[in-house]
C-alpha positions as CSV (number, residue, x, y, z in Angstrom):
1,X,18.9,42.7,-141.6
2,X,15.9,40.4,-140.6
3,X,15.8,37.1,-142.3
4,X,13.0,36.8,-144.6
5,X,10.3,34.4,-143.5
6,X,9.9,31.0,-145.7
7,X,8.4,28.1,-145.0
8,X,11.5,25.9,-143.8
9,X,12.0,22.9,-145.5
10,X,13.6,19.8,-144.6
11,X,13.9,16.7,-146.3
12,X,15.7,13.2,-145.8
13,X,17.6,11.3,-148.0
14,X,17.7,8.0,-147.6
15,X,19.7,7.2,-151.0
16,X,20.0,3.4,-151.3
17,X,19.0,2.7,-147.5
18,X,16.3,1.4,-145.0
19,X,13.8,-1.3,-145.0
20,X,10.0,-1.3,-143.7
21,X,10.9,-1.6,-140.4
22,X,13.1,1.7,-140.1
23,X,10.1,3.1,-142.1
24,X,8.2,2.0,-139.1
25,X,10.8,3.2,-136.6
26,X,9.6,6.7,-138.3
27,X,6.1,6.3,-138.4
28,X,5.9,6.3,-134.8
29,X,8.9,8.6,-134.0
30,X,7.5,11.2,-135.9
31,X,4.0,11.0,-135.1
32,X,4.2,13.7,-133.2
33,X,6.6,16.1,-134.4
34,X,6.6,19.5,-133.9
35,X,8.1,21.6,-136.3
36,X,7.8,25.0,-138.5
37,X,9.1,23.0,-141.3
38,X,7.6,21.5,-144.2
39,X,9.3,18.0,-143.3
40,X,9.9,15.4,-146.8
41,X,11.6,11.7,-146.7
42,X,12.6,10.6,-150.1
43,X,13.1,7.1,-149.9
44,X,13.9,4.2,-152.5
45,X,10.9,3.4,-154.2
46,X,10.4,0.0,-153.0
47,X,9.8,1.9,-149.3
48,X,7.4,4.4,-150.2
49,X,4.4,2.2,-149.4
50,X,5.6,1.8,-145.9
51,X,5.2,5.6,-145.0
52,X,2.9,7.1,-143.0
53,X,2.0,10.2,-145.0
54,X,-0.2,11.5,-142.5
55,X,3.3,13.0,-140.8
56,X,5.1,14.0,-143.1
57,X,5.5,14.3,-147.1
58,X,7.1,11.1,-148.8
59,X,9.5,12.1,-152.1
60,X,10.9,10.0,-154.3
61,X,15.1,10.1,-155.0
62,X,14.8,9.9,-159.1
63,X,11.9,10.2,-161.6
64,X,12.1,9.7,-165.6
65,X,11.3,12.8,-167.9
66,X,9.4,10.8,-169.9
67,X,5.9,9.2,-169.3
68,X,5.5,5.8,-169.9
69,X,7.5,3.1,-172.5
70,X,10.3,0.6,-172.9
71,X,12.6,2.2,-170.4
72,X,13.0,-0.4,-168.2
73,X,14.2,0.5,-164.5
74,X,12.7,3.8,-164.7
75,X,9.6,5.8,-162.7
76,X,7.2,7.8,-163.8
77,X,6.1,11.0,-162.4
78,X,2.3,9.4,-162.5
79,X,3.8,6.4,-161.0
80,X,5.2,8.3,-158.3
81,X,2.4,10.1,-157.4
82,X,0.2,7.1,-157.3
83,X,2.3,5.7,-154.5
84,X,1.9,8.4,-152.5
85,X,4.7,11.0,-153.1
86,X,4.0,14.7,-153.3
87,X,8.5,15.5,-154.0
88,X,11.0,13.9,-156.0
89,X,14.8,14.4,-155.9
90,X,16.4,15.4,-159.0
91,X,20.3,16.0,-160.3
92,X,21.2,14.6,-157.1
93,X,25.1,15.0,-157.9
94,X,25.0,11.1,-157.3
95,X,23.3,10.7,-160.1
96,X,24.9,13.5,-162.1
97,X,28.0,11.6,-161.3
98,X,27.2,7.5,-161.2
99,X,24.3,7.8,-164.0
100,X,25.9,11.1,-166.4
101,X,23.1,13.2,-166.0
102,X,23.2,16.4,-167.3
103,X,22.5,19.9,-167.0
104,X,19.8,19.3,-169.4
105,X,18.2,16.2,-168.7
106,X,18.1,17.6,-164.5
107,X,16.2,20.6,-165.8
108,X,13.7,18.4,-168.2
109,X,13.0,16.3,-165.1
110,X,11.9,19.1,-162.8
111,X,10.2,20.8,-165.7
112,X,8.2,17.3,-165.7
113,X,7.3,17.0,-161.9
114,X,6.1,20.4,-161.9
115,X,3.8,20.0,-164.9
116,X,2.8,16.5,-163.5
117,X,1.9,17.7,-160.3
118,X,5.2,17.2,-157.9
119,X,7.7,19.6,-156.9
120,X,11.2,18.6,-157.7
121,X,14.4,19.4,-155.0
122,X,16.8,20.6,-157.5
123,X,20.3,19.6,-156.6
124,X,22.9,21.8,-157.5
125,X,26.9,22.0,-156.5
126,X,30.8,21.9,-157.1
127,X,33.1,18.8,-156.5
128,X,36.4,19.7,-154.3
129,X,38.2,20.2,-157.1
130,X,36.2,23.4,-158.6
131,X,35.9,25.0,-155.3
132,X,39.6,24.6,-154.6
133,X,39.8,26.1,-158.6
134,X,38.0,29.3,-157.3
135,X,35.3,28.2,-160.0
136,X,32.1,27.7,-157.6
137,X,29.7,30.3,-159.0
138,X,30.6,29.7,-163.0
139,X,30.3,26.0,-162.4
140,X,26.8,26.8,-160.4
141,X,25.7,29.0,-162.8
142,X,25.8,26.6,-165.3
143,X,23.3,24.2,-164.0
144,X,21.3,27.1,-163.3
145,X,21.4,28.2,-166.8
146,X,19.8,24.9,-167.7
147,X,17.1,25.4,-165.4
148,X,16.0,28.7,-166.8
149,X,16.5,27.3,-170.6
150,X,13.7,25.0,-169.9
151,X,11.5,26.0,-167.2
152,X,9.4,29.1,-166.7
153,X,9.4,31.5,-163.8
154,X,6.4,30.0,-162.8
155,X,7.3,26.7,-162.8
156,X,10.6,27.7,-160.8
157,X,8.4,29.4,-158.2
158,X,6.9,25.9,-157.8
159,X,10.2,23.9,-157.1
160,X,13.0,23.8,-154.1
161,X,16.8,24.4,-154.9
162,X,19.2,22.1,-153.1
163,X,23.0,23.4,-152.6
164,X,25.1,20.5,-152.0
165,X,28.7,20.7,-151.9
166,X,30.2,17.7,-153.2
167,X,33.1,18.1,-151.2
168,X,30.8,17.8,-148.1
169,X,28.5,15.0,-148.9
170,X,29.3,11.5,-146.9
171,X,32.7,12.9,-145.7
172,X,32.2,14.2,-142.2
173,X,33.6,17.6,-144.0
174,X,30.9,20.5,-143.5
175,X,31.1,24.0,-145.6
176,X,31.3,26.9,-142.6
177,X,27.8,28.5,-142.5
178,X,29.6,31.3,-144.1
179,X,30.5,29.3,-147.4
180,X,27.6,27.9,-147.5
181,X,25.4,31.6,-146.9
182,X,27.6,32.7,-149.5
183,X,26.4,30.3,-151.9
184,X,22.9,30.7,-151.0
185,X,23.2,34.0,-151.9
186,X,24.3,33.4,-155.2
187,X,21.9,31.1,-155.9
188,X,19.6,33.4,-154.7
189,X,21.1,36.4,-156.9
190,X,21.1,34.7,-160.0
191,X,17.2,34.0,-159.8
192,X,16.9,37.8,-158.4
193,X,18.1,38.6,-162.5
194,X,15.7,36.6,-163.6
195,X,12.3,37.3,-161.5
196,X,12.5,39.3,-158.1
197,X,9.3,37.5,-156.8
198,X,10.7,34.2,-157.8
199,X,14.3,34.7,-155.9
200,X,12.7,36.4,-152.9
201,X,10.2,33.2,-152.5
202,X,12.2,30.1,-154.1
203,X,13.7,27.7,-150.5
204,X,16.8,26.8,-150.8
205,X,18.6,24.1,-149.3
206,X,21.5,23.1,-147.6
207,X,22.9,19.7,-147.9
208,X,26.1,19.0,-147.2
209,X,26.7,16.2,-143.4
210,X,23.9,18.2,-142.1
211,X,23.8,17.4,-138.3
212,X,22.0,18.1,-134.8
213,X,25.1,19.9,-133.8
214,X,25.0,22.2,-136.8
215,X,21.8,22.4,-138.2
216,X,20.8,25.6,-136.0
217,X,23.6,27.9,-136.8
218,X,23.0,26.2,-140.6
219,X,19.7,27.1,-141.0
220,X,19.9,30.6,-139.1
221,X,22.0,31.9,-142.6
222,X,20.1,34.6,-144.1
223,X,19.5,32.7,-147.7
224,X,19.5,29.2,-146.0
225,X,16.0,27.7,-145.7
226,X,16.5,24.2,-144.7
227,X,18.3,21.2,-145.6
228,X,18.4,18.2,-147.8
229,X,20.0,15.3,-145.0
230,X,21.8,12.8,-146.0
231,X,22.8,10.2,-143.2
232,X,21.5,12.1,-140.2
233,X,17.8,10.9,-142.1
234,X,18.4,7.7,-141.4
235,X,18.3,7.7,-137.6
236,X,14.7,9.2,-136.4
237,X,16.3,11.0,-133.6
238,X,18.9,12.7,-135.3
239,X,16.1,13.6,-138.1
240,X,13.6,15.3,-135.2
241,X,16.5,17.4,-133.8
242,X,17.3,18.7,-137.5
243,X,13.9,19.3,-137.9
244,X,13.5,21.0,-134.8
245,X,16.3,23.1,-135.5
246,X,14.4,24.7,-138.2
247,X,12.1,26.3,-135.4
């Protein structure tokens, strides 16, 4: 069976990395990239100025669900888009984990970027311990089931779905492009239930120590249409090559 064609997507994360002159480093590096992929580097906010936007889509790695008031540390969606970003992260499991965000609040934020005009990479995934439990698809289905509480089937058609094993993030470890397929395609089977034109459009990602080396066979999985890169996005070379891969 032929792989259905979807824009690939790749995006970086930088999480709390970089400084303007890595951001430079990127500028030039990819000024001239070629790739089939819509290509996205979600930076810290402080960075997003020093982006050249004309190469590539800047994102942002958090944004508030509500507009504007005394919430001090927080980003607006306006805000965001005013410095230049078109993306924004959101329910990265970092922040699920380090900042308690729920199921809830994750689906309120993307509800926001889409009605503000962004499209939010929704990060969804199990820790070791509920993959180990045999509890991957209840635990994933509940963070889905927040989604669709809040958000419409058209608003889901205009966001990306991150799968990120937790297990897999920062630790070298990689789920086999089998597990992670197998995922994908639950992901994509739960939105099937909801709206077959949503599931058969929605890109979902892959991020879990995505690398050159694996990238390819990755991104070759039937349900897998890019990646969300972690550490790999913070070297340009290693970024091009992922983003290559897509091709």
């Amino acid at each position: 069976m032929s792989k259905i064609e979807r824009q690939p997507f790749v995006a970086g994360n930088w999480k709390m990395n970089g400084s303007v002159a890595l951001a430079a480093d990127f500028n030039q590096k990819l000024a001239d990239l070629s790739s089939r992929a819509q290509v996205v580097i979600c930076t810290p906010s402080v960075l997003i100025h020093a982006l050249d936007k004309s190469h590539f889509s800047v994102g942002a790695q958090n944004v508030s669900h509500l507009d504007n008031g005394a919430h001090t540390g927080e980003l607006s969606v306006d805000m965001l888009k005013e410095a230049g970003c078109e993306y924004a992260i959101v329910g990265h499991s970092e922040r699920r984990e380090d900042q308690g965000e729920s199921n809830h609040l994750v689906a309120q934020k993307a509800q926001k970027c889409v009605r503000s005009g962004l499209t939010p990479i929704i990060c969804v995934g199990e820790p070791l311990e509920v993959r180990e439990a045999g509890q991957v698809e209840s635990f994933v289905t509940e963070q889905l089931d927040a989604l669709t509480s809040v958000m419409t089937v058209a608003e889901l058609k205009q966001s990306v779905v991150a799968y990120e094993p937790i297990w897999a993030i920062g630790t070298g470890k990689t789920a086999t492009p089998e597990q992670a397929q197998d995922v994908h395609e639950f992901i994509r089977g739960y939105f099937s239930k909801v709206d077959a034109e949503l599931a058969q459009g929605l890109r979902i990602l892959y991020g879990g120590s995505v690398k050159p080396d694996n990238a390819a066979t990755l991104f070759s999985q039937q349900d897998v249409d890019g990646g969300l890169i972690g550490g790999a996005s913070l070297k340009a070379e290693d970024f091009i090559s992922i983003c290559q891969a897509a091709n």
